[in-house]
N, C-alpha and C positions, 0 to 999 in steps of 0.2 A: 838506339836499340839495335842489339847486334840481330843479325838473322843464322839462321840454323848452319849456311855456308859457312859462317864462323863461329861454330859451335867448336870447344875444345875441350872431352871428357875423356873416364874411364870409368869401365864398371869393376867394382870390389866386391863381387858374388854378384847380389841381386842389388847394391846399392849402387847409386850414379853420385860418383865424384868430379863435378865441374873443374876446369882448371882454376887454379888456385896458386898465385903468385908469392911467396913468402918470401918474412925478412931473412928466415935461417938459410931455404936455397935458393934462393932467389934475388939476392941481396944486392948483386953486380946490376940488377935490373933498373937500378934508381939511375945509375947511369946512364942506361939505354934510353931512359923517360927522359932523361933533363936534355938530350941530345934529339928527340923527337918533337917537342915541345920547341926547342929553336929551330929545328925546320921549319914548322908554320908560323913561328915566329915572324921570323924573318922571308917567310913565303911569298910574300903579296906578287902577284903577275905570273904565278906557277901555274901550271894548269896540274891540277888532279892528278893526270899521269904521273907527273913528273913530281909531285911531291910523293907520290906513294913509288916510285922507285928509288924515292932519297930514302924512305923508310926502309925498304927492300935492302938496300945498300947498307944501313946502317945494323943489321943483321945477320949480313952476309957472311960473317965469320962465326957468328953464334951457333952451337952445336945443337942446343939443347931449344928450339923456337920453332916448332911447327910453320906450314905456311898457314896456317887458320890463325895463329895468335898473330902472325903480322896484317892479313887480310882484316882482322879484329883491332889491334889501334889504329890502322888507318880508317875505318871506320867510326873510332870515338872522335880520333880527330878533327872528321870530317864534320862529325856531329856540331861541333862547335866553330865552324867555319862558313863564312859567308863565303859564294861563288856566286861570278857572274854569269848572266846565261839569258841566249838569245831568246825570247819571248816575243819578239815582230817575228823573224822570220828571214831578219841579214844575211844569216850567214848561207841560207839554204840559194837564196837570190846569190849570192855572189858567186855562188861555184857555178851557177847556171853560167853567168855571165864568164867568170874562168874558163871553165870546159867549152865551152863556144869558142871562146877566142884562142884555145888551145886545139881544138880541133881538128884545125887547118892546118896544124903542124904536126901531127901524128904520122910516125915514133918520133919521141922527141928522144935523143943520149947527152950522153956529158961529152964524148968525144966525137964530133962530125968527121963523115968521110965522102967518099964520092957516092956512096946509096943512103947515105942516111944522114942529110943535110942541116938538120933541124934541130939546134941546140938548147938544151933544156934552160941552160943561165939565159942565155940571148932569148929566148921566149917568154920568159918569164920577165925581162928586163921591158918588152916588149909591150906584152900584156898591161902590166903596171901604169908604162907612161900612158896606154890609152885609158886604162879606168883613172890615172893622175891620181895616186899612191904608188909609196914605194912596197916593193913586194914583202919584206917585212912586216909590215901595216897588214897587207893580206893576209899574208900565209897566218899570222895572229888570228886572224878573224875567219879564217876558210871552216871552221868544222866546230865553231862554238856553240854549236844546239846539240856537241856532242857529249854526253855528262863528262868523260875522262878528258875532254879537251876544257870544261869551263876553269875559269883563272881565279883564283882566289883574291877576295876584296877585300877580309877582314879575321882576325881571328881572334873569339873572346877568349882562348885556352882553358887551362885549369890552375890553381889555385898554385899548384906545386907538382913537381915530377911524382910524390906519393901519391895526391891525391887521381892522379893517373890512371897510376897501377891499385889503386882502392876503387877507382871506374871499373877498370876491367875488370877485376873480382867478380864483382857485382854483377857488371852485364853477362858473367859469363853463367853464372847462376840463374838470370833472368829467362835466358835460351831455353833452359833445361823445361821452365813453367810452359814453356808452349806446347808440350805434350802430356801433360798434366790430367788426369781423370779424376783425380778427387784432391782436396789439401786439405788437411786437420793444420789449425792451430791452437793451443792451449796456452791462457796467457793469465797472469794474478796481475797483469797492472797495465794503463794507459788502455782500458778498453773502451774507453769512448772513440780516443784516436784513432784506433784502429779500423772498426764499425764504420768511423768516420769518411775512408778511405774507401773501404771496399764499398762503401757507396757510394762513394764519387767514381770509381772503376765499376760501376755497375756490375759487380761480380754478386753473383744467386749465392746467399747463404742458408745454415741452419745455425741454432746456438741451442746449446743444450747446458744446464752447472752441472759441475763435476762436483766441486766443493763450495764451502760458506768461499773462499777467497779465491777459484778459479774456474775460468769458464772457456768449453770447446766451440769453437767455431770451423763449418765446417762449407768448404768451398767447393761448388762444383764446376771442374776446369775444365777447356775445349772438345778435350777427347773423351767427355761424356757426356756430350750432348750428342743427338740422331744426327745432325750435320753439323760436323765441325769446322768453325770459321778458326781462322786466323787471328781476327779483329777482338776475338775472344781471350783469343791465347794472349794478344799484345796487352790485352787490359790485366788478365792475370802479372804479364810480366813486371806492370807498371804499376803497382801493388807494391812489388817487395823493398822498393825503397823507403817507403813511407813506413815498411813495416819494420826494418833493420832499424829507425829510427826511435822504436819504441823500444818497452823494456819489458822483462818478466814473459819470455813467450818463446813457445817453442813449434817447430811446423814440421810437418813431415804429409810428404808427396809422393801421390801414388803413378806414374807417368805410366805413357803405352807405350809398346815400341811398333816398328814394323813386323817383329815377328812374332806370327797369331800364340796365343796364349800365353807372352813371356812377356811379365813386369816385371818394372824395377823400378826402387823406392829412392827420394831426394830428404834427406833428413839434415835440419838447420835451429839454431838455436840464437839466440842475443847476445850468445860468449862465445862465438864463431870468430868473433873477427871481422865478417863483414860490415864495412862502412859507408853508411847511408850519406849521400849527399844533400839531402833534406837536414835541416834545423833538428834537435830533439823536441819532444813536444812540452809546451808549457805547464809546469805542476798545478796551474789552474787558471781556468779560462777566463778570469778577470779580474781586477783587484776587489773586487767587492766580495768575491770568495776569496782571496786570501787572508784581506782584513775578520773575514767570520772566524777563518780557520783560525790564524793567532790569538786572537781574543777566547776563542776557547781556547785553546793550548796555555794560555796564559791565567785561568779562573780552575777553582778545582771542581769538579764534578762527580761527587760519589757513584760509582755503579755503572756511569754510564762512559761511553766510550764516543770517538769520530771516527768515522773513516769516509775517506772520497771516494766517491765514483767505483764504490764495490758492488753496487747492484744492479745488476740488469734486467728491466723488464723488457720482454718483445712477443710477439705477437705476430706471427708470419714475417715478412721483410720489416717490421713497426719495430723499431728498438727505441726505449728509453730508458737513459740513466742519471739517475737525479745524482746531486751534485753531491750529496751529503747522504751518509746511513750513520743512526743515535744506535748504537747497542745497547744493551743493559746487561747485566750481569743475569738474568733470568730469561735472556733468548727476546726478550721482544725488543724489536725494531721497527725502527721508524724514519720515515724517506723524508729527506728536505731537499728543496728546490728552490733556487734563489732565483728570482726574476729582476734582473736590475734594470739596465738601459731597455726601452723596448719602444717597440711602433704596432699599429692597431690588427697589422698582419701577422707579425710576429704572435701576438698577444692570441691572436684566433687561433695559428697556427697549436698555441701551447695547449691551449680550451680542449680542441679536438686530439690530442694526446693524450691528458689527461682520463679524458671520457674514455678513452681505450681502454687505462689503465686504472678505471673507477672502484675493482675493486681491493686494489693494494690501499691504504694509508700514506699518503703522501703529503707533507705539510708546505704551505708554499710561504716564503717569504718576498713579499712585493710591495711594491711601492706606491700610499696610502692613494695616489692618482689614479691607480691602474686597479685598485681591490673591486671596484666595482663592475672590473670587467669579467667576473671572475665566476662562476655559479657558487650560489648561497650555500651551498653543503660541503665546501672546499675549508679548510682548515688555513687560514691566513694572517 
């Protein structure tokens, strides 16, 4: 997760346009990635400094590169890199024991004369033999509980020099959510997924249907709450990939800025372009709903119709959406819920949904083991 230091926008009136990498100007950039991508490669024993000055370096000619977008892939980079780092307390011990035994040589130069006798090689050559390491060995280890001095152990990288620069995209959009006051999304498909998500991000919704095949959901982000955390804004950030993963949906974000009474809007779509790092989601959450689906798609059914996971019941933060809606050519509908594998919490869990939702028609198909866990007025 990038932070606001390497945040890279512009505003177009009142709208916030995140930096945005493209293949039309941006094209020479795949080169830039496949050459940063082998610096950590090939990194192991760098310390931090010095591989983000190889970055630094590898830009240095570049006209067109803000220092926030380099501040920003050295940051994704990082992301995926293991460093070593002092957690006893070595290194903090060792300089003690250094500066002690440097001490007594103060001013130390590189050229002695007759006032200032105390050479920095020769003391340092000195020092060494009494701790018995070579000062290499040291100087290695003198300032390792420093973040920019930890050394690099391991790097898992990225898939491909695109998949990169489809990070950065992404994170740079992310940024943008952490000053977020409110988020509309409007979505006709994978709304289970999604619900999914913004409940595992613990983000506060409302859902209201717009139409028979589309429903708003509507998110309340950091900057309107009475105190705004951070930790808020990071969960809104961490959202949007799970949500780029889905399909059929469109967001638009209302952010604050620092200056009193002037917003400005982040508006994104599923034909944006940006790419989710996350899987796309399953057309259905288990073969035993897929086998129902084919088997009907495959028998004819006068009048009546299938569709997945188009209806949504909720009830404050309570959302249920049964797996299955029967249309009919005359408006009535009817909700089917497949209960396949299940255990006895699960099973209770489903009881006390239901009861929520006792007074929709919901028809359950379950497994002749489990019917009698089920209350007598349920349709099974």
């Amino acid at each position: 997760m990038l932070t606001r230091q390497q945040s890279v926008a512009q505003l177009q009136g009142q709208q916030l346009l995140p930096d945005r990498l493209s293949r039309s100007t941006h094209k020479h950039y795949l080169a830039y990635a496949e050459r940063l991508l082998r610096v950590y490669e090939h990194g192991q024993g760098l310390t931090r400094r010095e591989l983000h000055q190889a970055v630094e370096r590898i830009f240095a000619a570049e006209v067109d590169c803000p220092v926030r977008r380099i501040g920003a892939f050295c940051k994704l980079l990082d992301e995926k890199s293991e460093f070593d780092n002092d957690q006893r307390g070595a290194a903090a011990e060792l300089r003690q024991q250094v500066f002690s035994l440097a001490a007594a040589h103060h001013p130390l130069v590189t050229n002695t004369d007759s006032l200032f006798e105390s050479s920095e090689a020769q003391t340092k050559a000195n020092i060494a033999a009494q701790l018995g390491r070579s000062w290499e060995a040291i100087d290695a280890e003198l300032f390792a509980d420093v973040m920019e001095f930890h050394r690099l152990k391991s790097f898992s990288g990225y898939p491909s020099p695109q998949a990169l620069l489809s990070r950065y995209n992404v994170a740079q959009t992310q940024v943008a959510l952490f000053d977020a006051e409110q988020i509309t999304i409007q979505t006709t498909s994978d709304l289970k997924v999604i619900l999914r998500y913004a409940k595992l991000a613990r983000l506060m919704h409302r859902i209201r249907r717009i139409s028979d095949a589309c429903y708003e959901l509507q998110f309340d982000g950091p900057a309107s709450l009475l105190r705004q955390t951070r930790r808020y804004g990071v969960s809104m950030a961490k959202f949007l990939p799970a949500l780029l993963a889905c399909r059929g949906w469109k967001l638009h974000a209302r952010l604050r800025t620092r200056r009193v009474g002037w917003m400005v809007y982040l508006a994104l779509t599923d034909q944006d372009g940006l790419v989710s790092h996350l899987p796309p989601p399953e057309e259905f959450d288990s073969q035993l709903e897929a086998n129902f689906a084919q088997r009907w798609e495959a028998e004819t059914h006068d009048d009546w119709t299938l569709s997945r996971e188009s209806e949504i019941l909720h009830c404050g933060q309570k959302v249920f959406i049964p797996d299955f809606v029967f249309t009919h050519t005359d408006g009535r509908r009817h909700l089917l819920e497949i209960v396949g594998f299940w255990t006895p919490e699960y099973l209770q869990a489903k009881v006390e949904t239901l009861q929520l939702f006792k007074e929709h028609r919901i028809m359950l198909a379950v497994a002749e083991s489990a019917q009698d866990k089920f209350p007598s007025d349920y349709d099974t």
